[in-house]
C-alpha positions in Angstrom: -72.9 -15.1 180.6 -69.5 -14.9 180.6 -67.0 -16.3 182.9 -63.6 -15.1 181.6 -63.2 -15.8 185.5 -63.1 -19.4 185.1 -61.8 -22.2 183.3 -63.6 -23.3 180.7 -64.1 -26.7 182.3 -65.1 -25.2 185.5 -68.6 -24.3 184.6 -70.9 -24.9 181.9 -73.3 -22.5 180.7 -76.3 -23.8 179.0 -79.4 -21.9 177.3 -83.2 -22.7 177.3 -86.2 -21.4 175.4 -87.4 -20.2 179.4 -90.6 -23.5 178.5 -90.7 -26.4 181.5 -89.8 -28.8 179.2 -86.6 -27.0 177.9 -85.8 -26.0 181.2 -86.4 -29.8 182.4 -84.0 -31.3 179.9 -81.4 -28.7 181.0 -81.7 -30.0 184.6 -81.7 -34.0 183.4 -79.0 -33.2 181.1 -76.5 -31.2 183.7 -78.4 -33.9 186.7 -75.0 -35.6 187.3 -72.6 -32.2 186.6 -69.4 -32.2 189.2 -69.3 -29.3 188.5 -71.7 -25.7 189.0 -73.8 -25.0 186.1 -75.8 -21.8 184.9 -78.9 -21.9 183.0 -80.4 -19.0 181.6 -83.5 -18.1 179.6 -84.5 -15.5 177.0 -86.2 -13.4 180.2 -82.7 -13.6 182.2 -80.6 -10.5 181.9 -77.0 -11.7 180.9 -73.7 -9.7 181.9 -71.6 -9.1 179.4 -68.9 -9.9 181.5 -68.1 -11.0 184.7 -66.6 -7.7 186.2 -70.2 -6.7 185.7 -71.6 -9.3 188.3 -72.5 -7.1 191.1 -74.6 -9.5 193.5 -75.3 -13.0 194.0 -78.8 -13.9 195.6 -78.1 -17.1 198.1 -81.0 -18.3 199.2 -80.1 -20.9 202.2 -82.9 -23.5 203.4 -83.0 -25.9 206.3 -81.2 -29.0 204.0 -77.7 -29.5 204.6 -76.3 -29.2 201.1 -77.0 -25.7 201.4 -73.6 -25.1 203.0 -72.2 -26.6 199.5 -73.0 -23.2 198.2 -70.7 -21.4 200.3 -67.1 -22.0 198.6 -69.0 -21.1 195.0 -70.2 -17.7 196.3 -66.8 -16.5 198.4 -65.1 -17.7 194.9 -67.5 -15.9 192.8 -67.1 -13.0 195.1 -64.0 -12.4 195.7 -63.1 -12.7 192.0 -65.5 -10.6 190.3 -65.9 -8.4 193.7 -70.0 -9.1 193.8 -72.3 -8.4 197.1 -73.8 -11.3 198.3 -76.9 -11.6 199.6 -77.6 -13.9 201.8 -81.4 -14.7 202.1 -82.5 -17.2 204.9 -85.6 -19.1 205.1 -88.2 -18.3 207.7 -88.1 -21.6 209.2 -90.1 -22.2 212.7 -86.5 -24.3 213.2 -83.3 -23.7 213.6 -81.3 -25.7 210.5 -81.3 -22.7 208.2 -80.0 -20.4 210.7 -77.1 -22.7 211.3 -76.5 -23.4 207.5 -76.6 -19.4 207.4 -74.1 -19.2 210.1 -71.9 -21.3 208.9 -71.8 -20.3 205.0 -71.2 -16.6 206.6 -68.3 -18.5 209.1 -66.6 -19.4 205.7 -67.0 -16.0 203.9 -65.0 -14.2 207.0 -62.6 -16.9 206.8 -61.6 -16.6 203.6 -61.6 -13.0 203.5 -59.3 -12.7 206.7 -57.1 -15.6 205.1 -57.0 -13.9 201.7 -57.1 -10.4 202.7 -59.8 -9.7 200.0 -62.7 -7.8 201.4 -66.1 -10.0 200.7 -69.0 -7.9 201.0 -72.2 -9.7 202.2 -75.9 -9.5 204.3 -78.1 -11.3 206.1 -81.9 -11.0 205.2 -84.7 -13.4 205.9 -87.6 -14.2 204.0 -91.0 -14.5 203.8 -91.8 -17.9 203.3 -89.9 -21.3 204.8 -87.4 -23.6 203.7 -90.2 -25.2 201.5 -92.0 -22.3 199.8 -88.7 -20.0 199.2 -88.3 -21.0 196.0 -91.7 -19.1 194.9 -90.5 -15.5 195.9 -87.2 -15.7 194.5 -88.0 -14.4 191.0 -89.4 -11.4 192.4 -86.4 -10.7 194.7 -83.9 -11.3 192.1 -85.5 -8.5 190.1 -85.9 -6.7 193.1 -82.7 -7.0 194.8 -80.0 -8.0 191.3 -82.2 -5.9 188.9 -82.1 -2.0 187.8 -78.7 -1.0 186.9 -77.3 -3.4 188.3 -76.3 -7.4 187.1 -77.1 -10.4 189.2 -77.1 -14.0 189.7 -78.8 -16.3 191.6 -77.2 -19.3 193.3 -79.4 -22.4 194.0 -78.7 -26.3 194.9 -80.3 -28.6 192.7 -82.8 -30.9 194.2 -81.4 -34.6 195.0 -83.8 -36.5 194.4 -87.3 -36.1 192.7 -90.3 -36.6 194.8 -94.3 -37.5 193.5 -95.0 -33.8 193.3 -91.6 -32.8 191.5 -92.6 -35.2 188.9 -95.9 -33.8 188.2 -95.3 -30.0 188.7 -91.6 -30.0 188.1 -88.8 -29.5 191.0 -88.2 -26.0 192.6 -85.4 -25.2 190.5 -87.4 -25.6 187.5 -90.1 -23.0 188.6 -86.8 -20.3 189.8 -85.3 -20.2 186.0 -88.3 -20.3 184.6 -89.8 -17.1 186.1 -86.4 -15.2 187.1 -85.3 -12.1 185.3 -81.7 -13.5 185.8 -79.3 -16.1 185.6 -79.3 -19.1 187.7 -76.6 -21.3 188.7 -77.0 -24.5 190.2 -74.7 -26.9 192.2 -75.8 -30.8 192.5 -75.3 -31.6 196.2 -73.7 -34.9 196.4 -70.6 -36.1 198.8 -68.1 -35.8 195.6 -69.2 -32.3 194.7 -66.8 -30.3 192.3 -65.6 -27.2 194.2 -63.9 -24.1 193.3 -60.6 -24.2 195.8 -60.0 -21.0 197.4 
């Protein structure tokens, strides 16, 4: 993929053989990136340019480092004039809803401030904030595929837990099986962000 868009030290692209160990060694290697990151694999469709990007899957879950997502997208948006689709977990709680509200908060702001319309919806998935992850390869082909050019936007797990280690973190299991590009933003309090 291509991000004319960008500087190049604003993102780094990196390419995988679509196996859990290739994918795994992108994720250590880019584990301490400031900045986003996209990974893609010999299944994910690649735009030939960014004026081709026509929707951004954001799938938002109950953490709080979700909301890190939301200057990356409007950016991403308003530059390349993409849809965004905003997909909320189908949490029994309320934390998703609020990340939701406030990542959608942001988009109006910016595109009253800017005066650059930012096209976006709300939809809510099937499974919660913990199983997500396992229906997003089919939406992205679903909802970015066809015609039409796609990425999908996803925080990187923090910190690695007993199962992560043995079957491999979300993330890993997304850009594995998606039919498009991923990119990925480390949550930490220093994050790099893409001022508006």
């Amino acid at each position: 993929m291509n991000f004319d868009i960008l500087h190049t030290d604003d993102i780094r692209v990196e390419h995988c053989d679509g196996s859990r160990r290739s994918v795994q060694r992108v994720l250590d290697a880019c584990r301490e990136e400031r900045r986003p990151y996209v990974v893609t694999t010999p299944n994910s469709l690649i735009a030939p340019s960014p004026n081709s990007l026509t929707s951004i899957l954001v799938p938002i879950t109950m953490l709080e480092e979700e909301v890190y997502k939301a200057e990356i997208c409007t950016y991403l948006a308003r530059k390349t004039g993409a849809h965004l689709i905003l997909l909320r977990a189908n949490d029994y709680g309320s934390k998703a809803k609020q990340n939701t509200q406030r990542i959608i908060t942001h988009i109006q702001t910016i595109a009253e401030r800017t005066g650059e319309p930012i096209t976006y919806e709300e939809r809510i998935a099937k499974g919660d904030s913990f199983h997500i992850h396992k229906e997003l390869p089919d939406l992205s082909s679903t909802l970015l595929g066809g015609n039409r050019w796609g990425l999908l936007l996803l925080t990187a797990s923090r910190e690695y837990g007993l199962d992560d280690w043995l079957f491999g973190p979300p993330e890993q299991y997304v850009i594995r099986h998606s039919s498009v590009p991923v990119m990925l933003v480390n949550p930490r309090a220093d994050l790099f962000s893409l001022c508006d």
